[in-house]
C-alpha positions in Angstrom: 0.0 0.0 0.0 1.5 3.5 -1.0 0.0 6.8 0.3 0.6 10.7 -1.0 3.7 11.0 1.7 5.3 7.1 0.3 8.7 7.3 1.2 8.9 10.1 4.1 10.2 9.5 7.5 9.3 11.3 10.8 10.3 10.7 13.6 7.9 11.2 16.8 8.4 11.7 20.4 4.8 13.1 21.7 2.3 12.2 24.4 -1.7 13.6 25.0 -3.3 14.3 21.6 -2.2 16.9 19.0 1.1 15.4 18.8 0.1 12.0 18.2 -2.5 12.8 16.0 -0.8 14.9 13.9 2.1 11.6 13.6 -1.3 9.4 12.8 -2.5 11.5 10.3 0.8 11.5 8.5 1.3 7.8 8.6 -2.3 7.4 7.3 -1.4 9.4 4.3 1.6 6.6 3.5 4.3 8.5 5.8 6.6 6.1 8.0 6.1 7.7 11.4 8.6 6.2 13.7 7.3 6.7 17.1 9.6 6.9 20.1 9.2 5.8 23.7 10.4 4.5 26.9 10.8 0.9 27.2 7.6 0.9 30.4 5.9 3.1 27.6 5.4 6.6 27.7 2.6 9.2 29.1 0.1 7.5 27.4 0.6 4.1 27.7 -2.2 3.5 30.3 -4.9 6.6 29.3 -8.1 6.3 29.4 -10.5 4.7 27.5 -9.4 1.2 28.9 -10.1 -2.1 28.0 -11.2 -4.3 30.7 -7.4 -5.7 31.0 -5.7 -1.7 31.0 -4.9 -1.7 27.9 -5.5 1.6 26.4 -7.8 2.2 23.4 -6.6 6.0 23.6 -3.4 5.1 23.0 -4.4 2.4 20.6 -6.2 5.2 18.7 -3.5 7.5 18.4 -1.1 5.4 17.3 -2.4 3.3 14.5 0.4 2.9 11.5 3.1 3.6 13.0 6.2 1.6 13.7 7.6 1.9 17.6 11.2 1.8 19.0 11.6 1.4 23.1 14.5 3.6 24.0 16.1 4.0 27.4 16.3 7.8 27.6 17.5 8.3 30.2 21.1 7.1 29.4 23.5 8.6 27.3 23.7 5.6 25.2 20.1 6.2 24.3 20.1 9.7 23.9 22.5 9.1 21.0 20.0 6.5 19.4 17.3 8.7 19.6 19.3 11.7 17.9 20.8 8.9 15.1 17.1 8.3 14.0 16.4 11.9 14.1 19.0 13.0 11.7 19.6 9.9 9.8 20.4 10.3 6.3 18.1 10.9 2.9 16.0 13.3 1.8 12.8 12.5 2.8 13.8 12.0 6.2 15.6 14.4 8.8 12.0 15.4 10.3 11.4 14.9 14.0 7.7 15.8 15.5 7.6 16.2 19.5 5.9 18.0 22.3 8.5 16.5 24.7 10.8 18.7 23.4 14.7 16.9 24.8 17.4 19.2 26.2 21.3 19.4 25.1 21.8 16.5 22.1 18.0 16.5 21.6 17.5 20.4 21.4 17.0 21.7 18.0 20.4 23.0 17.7 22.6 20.2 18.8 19.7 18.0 15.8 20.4 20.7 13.0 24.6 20.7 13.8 24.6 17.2 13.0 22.1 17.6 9.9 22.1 20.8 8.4 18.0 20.8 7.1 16.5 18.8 9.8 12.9 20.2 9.9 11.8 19.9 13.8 8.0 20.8 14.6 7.4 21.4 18.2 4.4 22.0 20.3 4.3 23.8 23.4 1.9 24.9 25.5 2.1 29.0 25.5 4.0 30.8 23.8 5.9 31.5 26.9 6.5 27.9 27.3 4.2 27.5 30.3 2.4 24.5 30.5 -1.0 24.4 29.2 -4.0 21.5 27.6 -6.8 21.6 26.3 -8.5 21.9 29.6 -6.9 24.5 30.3 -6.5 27.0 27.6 -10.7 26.5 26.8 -11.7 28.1 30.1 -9.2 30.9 29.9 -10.4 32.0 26.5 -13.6 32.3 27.6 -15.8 29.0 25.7 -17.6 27.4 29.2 -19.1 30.4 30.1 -20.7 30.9 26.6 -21.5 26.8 26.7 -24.6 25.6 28.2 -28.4 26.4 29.1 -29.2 30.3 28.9 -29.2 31.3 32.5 -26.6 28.4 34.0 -24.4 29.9 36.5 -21.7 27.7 36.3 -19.1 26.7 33.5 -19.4 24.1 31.2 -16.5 22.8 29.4 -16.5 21.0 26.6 -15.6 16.6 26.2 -14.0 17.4 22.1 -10.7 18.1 23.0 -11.3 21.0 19.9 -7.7 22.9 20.1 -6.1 19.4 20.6 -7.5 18.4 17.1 -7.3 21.7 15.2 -3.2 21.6 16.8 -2.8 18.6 15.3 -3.9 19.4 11.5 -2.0 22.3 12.2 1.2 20.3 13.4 0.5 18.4 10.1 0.5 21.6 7.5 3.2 22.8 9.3 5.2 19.8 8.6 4.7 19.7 5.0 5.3 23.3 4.5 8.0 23.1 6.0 9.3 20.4 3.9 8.7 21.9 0.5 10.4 24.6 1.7 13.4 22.3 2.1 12.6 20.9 -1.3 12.9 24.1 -3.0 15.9 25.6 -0.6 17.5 23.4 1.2 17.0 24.4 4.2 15.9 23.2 7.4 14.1 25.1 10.3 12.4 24.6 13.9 9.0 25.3 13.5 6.6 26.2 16.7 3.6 26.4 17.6 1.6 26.9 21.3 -1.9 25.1 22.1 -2.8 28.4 23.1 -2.2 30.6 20.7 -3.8 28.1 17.9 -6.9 28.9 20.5 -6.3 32.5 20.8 -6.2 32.5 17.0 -9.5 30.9 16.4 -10.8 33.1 18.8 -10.2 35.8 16.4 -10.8 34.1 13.4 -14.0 33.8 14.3 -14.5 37.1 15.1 -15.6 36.7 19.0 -12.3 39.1 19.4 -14.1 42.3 17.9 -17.2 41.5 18.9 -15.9 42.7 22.3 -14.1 45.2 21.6 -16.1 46.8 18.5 -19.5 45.7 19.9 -18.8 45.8 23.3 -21.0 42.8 23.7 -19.4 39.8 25.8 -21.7 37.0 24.1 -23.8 35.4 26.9 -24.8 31.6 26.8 -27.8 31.2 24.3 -28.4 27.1 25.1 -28.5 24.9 21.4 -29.4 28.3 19.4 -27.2 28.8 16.1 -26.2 31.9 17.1 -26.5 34.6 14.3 -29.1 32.7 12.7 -31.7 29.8 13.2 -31.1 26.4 14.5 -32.4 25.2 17.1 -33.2 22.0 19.1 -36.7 19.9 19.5 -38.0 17.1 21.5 -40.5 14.9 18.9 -43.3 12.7 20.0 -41.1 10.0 20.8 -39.2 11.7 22.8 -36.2 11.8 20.5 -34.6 14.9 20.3 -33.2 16.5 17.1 -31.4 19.8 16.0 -32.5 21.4 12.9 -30.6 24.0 11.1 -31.8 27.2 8.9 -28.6 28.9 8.3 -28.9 29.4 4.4 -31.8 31.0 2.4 -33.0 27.4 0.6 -32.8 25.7 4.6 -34.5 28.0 5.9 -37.3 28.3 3.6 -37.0 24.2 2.9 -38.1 24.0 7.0 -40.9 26.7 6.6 -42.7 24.9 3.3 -42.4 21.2 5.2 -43.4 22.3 8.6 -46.4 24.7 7.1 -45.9 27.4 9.5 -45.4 30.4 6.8 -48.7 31.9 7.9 -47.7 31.6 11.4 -44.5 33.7 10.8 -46.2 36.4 8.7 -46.2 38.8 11.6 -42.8 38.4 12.5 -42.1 40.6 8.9 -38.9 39.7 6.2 -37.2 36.6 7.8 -34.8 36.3 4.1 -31.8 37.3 6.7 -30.4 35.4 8.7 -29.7 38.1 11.8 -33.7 38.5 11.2 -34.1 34.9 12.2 -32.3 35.1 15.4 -33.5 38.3 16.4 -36.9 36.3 16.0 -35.7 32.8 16.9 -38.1 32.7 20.2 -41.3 33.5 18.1 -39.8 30.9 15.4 -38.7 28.4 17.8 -42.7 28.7 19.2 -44.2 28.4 16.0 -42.0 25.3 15.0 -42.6 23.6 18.5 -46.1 21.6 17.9 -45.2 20.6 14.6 -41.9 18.5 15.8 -44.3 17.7 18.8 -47.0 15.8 17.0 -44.1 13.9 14.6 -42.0 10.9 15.9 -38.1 11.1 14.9 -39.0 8.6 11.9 -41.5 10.9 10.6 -39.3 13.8 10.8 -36.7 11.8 9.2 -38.8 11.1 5.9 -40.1 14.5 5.5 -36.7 16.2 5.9 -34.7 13.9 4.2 -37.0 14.5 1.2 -36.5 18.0 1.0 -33.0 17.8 1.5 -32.8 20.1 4.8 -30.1 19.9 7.2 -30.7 18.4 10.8 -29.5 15.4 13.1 -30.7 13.4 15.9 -29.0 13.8 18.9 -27.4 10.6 20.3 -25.3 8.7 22.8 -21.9 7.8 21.8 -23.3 4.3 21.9 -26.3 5.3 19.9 -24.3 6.7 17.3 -22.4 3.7 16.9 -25.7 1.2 17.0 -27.1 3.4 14.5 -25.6 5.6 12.1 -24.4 3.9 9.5 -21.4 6.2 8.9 -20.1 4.3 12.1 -19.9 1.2 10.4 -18.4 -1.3 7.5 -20.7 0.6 5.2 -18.5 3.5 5.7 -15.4 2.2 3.5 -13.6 4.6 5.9 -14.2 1.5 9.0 -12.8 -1.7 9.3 -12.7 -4.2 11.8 -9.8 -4.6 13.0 -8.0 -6.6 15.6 -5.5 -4.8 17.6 -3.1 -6.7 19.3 -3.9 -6.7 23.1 -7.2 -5.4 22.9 -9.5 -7.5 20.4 -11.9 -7.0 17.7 -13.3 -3.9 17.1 -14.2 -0.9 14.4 -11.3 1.1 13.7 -11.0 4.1 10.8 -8.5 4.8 8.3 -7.8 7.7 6.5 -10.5 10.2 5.7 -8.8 11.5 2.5 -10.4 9.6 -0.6 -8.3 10.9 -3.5 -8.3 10.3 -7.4 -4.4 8.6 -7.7 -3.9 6.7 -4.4 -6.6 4.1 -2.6 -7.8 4.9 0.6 -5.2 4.4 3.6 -6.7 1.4 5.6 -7.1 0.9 9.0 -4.2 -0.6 10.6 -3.4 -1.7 14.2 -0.9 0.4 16.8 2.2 -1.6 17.6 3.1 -3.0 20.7 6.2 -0.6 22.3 8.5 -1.4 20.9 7.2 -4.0 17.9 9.7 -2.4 15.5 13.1 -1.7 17.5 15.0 -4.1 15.6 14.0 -3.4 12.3 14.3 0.5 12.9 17.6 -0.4 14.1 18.1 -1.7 10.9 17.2 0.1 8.3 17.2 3.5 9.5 20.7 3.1 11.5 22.1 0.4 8.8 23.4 -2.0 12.0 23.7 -5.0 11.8 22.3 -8.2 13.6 25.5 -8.1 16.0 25.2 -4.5 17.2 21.4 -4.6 17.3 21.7 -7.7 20.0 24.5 -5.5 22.1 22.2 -2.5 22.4 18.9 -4.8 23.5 21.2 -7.2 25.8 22.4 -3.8 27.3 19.2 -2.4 27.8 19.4 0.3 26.0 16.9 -0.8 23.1 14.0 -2.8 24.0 12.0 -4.9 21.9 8.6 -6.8 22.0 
């Protein structure tokens, strides 16, 4: 199986999520991600999700496609391993992804004075280089008090680890860029980025930033409302409940023709905008109530689905996997894989369906440590004698 990044090598040392996602992504698009860690494992060896016998599905998760060298870092002997790999010759290799960043020979300059264009990407937490998470950097920007039922007086922070997984795309363009800079220069370069500011960014991207200061407003919580236009959240006959969006003109006006309620809104004046529609979003939400009321979620269902209008049924993690069928073999995405450790179970590959290369399959996450000997090998050329020296030492662990 080749993939649109056949032939690269990256080497990762990472723990938590943006890190190792970014290292998955990459090896699900046909890059070999080498993936470095302590011979016991590393931070997230033992993170939950658990199966029932500790091993970790996170971790399982994270890692899928890549190949795994145990290294006892914390001897010199090691170290010098570690930095080999790093800057081992050829020129689609010399790239090193981390947010563990290593001090004296596996800081950025003692890399680059062994190899000249070594492209390092590094995560860090501010850009300070204070320590900081997901969990951390969401409350001090200001999301859980916007998050939650209109009136709560408490925070609510979010389960989607959302800057985790926007760092780690970002970890991933940054790598690439990076390397076609090298392509057409030569050159290599330490690229940086901070959880936080990819957070503080967004912030502004979305334009929450000059809201306060141009509007003065500091957005309260407004519940499941789309804020700025209409969509909105209802409980059906069942008692299923649903979310149904009218953000464009043809959705809006789709939802209004199925539901019947035109006459209803006539009072309420031009609704064609969609600030109109959440300055009016109580009166809409009121007039749409019995409608969704009097229909079960199956009924809904049909009579949206035919007019092509944009909703979802809210649902359990468990729900979604018993039934959407997106979460399952239908989705040529899934497979069911076996991992090593852990057992049978639905596992995605790459997202990316592209013209010129198949679809990168699912694939398990080694075992620590599944590939020291043959990264020994072909990365570090040694041979079977030198390879047995540095495992009967210690030094290299295997599986």
């Amino acid at each position: 199986m080749t993939g649109m990044l056949a032939g690269m090598r990256v080497i990762e040392s990472s723990a938590f999520v943006a890190a190792p996602l970014a290292g998955m992504t990459l090896a699900q698009m046909g890059a070999d991600v080498i993936r470095v860690d302590r011979p016991q494992g590393g931070l997230d060896a033992a993170r939950w999700p658990v199966a029932a016998n500790g091993a970790s599905l996170f971790w399982a998760g994270m890692n899928k496609g890549k190949r795994s060298i145990a290294v006892d870092m914390t001897r010199p002997e090691g170290i010098e391993v570690i930095a080999a790999l790093i800057t081992a010759p050829g020129p689609d290799a010399g790239m090193f992804l981390t947010n563990l960043r290593g001090k004296g020979a596996l800081d950025y300059p003692a890399l680059s004075a062994r190899r000249a264009d070594l492209i390092m990407v590094s995560l860090i937490g501010t850009r300070r280089g204070e320590p900081a998470v997901d969990y951390t950097v969401n409350p001090s920007l200001g999301f859980p008090l916007a998050t939650g039922p209109a009136g709560l007086d408490l925070p609510v922070g979010h389960v989607l680890p959302a800057w985790d997984c926007i760092t780690g795309q970002m970890l991933v363009n940054t790598l690439l860029a990076a390397e076609r800079h090298r392509l057409r220069t030569r050159a290599g370069q330490l690229a940086e980025l901070a959880l936080k500011d990819v957070a503080a960014a967004m912030l502004g991207h979305l334009g929450i930033i000059a809201e306060v200061q141009v509007n003065g407003v500091d957005r309260p919580r407004y519940g499941n409302a789309l804020y700025g236009a209409y969509g909105q959240d209802f409980v059906c006959a069942d008692g299923r409940r649903i979310m149904v969006i009218g953000l464009t003109d043809r959705q809006w006006r789709g939802i209004v023709k199925v539901t019947g309620i035109g006459a209803a809104l006539e009072p309420l004046g031009d609704l064609s905008g969609e600030g109109a529609r959440w300055q009016a979003r109580e009166a809409i939400t009121a007039a749409l109530q019995p409608w969704f009321a009097a229909s079960t979620l199956p009924q809904v269902a049909e009579a949206f689905d035919a007019a092509g209008l944009t909703w979802a049924p809210y649902r359990s993690f468990a729900q979604a996997v018993a039934e959407d069928p997106d979460l399952s073999t239908g989705n040529p995405m899934f497979r069911l894989l076996d991992q090593p450790g852990i057992g049978e179970y639905l596992v995605p590959g790459s997202p990316v369906v592209s013209s010129v290369h198949d679809r990168w399959p699912a694939t398990p996450a080694p075992q620590v440590g599944q590939h020291s000997e043959a990264v020994l090998a072909d990365v570090l050329g040694l041979g079977s004698g030198q390879i047995g020296k540095l495992m009967d030492a210690g030094i290299v662990a295997g599986v």
